[in-house]
N, C-alpha and C positions, 0 to 999 in steps of 0.2 A: 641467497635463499633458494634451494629447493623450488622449478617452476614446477606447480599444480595445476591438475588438468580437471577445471573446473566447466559443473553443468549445471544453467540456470533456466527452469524451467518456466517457462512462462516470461519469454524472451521476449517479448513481439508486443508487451504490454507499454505502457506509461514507466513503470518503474522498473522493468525488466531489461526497458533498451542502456539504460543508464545504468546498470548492473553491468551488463555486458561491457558497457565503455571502459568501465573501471578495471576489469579483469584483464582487458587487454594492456591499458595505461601499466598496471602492477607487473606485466609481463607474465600475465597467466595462458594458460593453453584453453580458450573458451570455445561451448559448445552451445549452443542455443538450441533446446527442447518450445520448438514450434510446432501447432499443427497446421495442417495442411493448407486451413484458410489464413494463415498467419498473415498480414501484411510485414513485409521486411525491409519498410521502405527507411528505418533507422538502424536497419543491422545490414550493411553494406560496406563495411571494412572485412577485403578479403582475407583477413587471418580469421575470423567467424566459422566456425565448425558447428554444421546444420544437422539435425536428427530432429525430424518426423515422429510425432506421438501422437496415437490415435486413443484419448482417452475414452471412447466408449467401445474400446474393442481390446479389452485385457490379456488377451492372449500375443495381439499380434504387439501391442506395447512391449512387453515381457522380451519379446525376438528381436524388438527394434533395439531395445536397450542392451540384449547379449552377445549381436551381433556386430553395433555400432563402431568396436574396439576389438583389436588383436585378441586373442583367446590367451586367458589371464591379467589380462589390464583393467585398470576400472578407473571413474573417474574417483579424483582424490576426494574433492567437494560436490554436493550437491545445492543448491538456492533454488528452493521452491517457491517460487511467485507467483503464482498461476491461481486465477481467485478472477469474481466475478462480485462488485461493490453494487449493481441493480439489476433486481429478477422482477421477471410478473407474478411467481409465487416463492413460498418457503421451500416449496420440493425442490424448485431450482437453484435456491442457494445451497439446498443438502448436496443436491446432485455436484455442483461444482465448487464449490468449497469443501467439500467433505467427501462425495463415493468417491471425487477425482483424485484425491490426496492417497485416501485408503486403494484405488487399482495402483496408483503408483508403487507406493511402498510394498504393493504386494510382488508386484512388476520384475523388482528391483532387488527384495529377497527371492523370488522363484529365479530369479535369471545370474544368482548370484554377485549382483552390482554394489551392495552394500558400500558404503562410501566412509569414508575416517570421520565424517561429517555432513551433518545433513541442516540448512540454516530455513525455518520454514517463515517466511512472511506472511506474520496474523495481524491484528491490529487492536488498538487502544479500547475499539467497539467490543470486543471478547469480553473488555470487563464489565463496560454496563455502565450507570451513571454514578458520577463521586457524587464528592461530599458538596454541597450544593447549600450549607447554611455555612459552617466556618470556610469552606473553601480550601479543604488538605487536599493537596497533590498526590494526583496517581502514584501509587506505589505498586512493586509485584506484590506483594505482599496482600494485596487488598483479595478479597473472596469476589469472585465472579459471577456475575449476577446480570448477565447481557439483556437491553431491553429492545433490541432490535433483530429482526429474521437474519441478518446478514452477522453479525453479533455473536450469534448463538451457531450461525454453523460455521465460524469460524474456531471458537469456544470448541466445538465438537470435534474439529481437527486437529485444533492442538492435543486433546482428550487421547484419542488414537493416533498421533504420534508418539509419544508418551507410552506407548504400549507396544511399539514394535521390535524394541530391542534396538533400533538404529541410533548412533551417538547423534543427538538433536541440540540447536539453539532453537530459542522460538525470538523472533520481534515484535513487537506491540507500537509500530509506530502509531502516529498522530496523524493529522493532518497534512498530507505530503503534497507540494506544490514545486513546481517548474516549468519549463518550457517543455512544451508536447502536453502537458495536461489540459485536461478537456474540462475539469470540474470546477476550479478556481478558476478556467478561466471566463466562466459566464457571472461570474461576481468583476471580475476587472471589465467585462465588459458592460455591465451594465453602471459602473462607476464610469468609464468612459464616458455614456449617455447623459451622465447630472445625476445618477439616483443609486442608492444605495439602501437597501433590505436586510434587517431585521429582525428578531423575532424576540417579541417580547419586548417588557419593559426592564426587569429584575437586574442586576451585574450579571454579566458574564467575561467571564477569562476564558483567553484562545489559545492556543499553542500551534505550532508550525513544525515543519521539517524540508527543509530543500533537498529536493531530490537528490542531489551531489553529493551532499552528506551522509545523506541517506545509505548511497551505495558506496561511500567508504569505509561507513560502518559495518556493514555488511562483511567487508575483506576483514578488514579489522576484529570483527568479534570471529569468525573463521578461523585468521591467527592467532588471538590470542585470549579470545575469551573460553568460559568452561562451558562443557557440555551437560545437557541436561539443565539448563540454565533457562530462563524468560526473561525478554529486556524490553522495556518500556525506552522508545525513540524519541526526542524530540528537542527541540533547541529549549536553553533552560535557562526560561522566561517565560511569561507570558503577556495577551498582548489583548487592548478591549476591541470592541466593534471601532472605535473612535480613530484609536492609534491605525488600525488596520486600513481604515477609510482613509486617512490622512496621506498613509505613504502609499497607498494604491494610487489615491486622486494625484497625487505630487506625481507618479512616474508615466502614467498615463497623460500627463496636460491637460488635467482637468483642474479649472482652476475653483467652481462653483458645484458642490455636490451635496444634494439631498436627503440627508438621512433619514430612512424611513422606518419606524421602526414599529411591525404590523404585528397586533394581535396574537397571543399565542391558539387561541381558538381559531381565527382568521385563518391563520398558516396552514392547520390541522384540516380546515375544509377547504383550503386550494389543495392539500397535496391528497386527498380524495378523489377529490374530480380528476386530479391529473393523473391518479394512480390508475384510477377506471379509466380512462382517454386510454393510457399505454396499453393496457390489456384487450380494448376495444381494435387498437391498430396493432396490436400482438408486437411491441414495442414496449419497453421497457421503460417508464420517465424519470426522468432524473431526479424529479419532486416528486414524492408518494410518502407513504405513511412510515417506512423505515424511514427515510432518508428526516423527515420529521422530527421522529423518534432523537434525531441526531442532535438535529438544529437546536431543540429546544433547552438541550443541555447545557446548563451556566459553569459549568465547571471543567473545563481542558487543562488545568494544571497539571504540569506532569515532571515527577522526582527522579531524574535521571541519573542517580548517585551510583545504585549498584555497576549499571554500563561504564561510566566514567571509571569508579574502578578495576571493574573487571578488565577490561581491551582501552580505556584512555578515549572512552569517546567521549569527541569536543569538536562540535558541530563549529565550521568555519564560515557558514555563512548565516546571519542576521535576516531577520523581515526583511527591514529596509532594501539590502542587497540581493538580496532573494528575488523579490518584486521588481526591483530594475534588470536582473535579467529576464525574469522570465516575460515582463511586459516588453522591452528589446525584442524578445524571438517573435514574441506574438505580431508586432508591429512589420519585422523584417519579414515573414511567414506571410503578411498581408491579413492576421485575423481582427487585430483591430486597428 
């Protein structure tokens, strides 16, 4: 195969570093689009090819991107990762999920980079909440209807890529969890402790995605999926609070765990106060009213038939398996 000289923007992230891994594993020529405050403390295999983007300065973005590569060369792929999941307001989800996407693409037609493909990492929240009395699984199919800030300016980016004329995949993962994430892993830690949280009495169905699969999918729909396409990500299953508590508690060694399962009003007025804390410490909290918005959804079922057929995505690793690595890093890492 043809090596592809592939650029993944938003390198320096959770799911970007792990992009990156994969591109190199494939034998691709990777370029990590970092900015300047990037930590690169997981992009340290010297075949890693670095460029500097300064998204609130579109001109000089535009020069980094035309000048980066021989005159005539472009990268074959692009993987847009580059997103921000808590702000202290909606302007700042527009601003970086949406003007950041829009300078890019603008960047990248003025500087003439346009790419054979461009894969933009959106997510499951674009669509908004299912069906929540039969319980039908996500489908692309479904009409978009986001009830969260973060939601909606993701929604708005996909909206204008869709308009630029650049051959686009979009992804809609789920719930994405591994080693290096920060967000799962304050649920595994606080099951480490004896307790585990809740929301709500009603069913609810979870779905999952490990990051590894995540980002082989990624290669995978690149090679071989169509363009102009949306794919709904995730392992295809799904899993309750109960099952999820079990194989957390099991890999953590916890052998006595709490299940707690608080008020959906309750929830809604902690993630208030915490929302006003973070904005008071101009800090972002990781519990607010989006993030809320999230929890309280009984429905993560997600129908991942068009991806399977499209590029043959068939995600290799399970909860179970999932959770023992990434509880392994966390423990070897020293976080819990």
């Amino acid at each position: 195969m043809e090596k592809k000289r592939v650029l993944v923007v938003g390198a320096g992230g959770f799911v970007g570093g792990f992009i990156v891994e994969e591109g190199l594993r494939r034998g691709y020529e990777i370029w990590a689009g970092v900015r300047h405050s990037t930590s690169r403390k997981y992009l340290a295999d010297p075949a890693i090819h670095f460029l500097e983007l300064d998204f609130d300065a579109p001109a000089s973005m535009a020069e980094a991107l035309r000048t980066a590569l021989p005159e005539g060369e472009k990268w074959d792929w692009i993987v847009y990762n580059l997103g921000a999941t808590k702000c202290l307001s909606f302007s700042d989800f527009s601003r970086i999920n949406y003007d950041y996407l829009r300078r890019f693409t603008d960047a990248i037609q003025k500087s003439g980079m346009e790419p054979q493909r461009m894969l933009y990492m959106s997510s499951l929240s674009a669509v908004g909440p299912g069906d929540e009395k039969s319980y039908t699984p996500f489908t692309e199919r479904m009409v978009p209807h986001p009830n969260t800030k973060y939601g909606a300016s993701k929604l708005k980016a996909e909206m204008h890529l869709a308009t630029t004329g650049i051959p686009y995949i979009i992804f809609r993962p789920t719930g994405i969890y591994g080693p290096r994430d920060k967000d799962y892993f304050l649920m595994f830690e606080s099951i480490s402790k004896g307790f585990d949280f809740s929301v709500g009495y009603r069913k609810q169905l979870l779905s999952f995605i490990y990051v590894e699969d995540l980002a082989r999918a990624v290669y995978d729909a690149l090679e071989k999926g169509e363009t102009g396409e949306t794919y709904n990500i995730a392992e295809p299953r799904t899993y309750t609070q109960k099952e999820f508590r079990e194989i957390a508690s099991h890999e953590v060694g916890k052998k006595h765990v709490l299940g707690v399962a608080v008020p959906v009003w309750g929830v809604k007025v902690v993630s208030v106060i915490a929302e006003k804390w973070g904005v008071a410490r101009m800090k972002p909290s990781t519990l607010n009213r989006d993030k809320f918005n999230i929890m309280k959804q009984r429905n993560w079922a997600v129908d991942v038939t068009k991806a399977r057929d499209s590029f043959g995505f068939s995600p290799r690793v399970d909860l179970r398996e999932g959770v023992r690595r990434a509880v392994e890093w966390y423990k070897r890492e020293g976080w819990i």
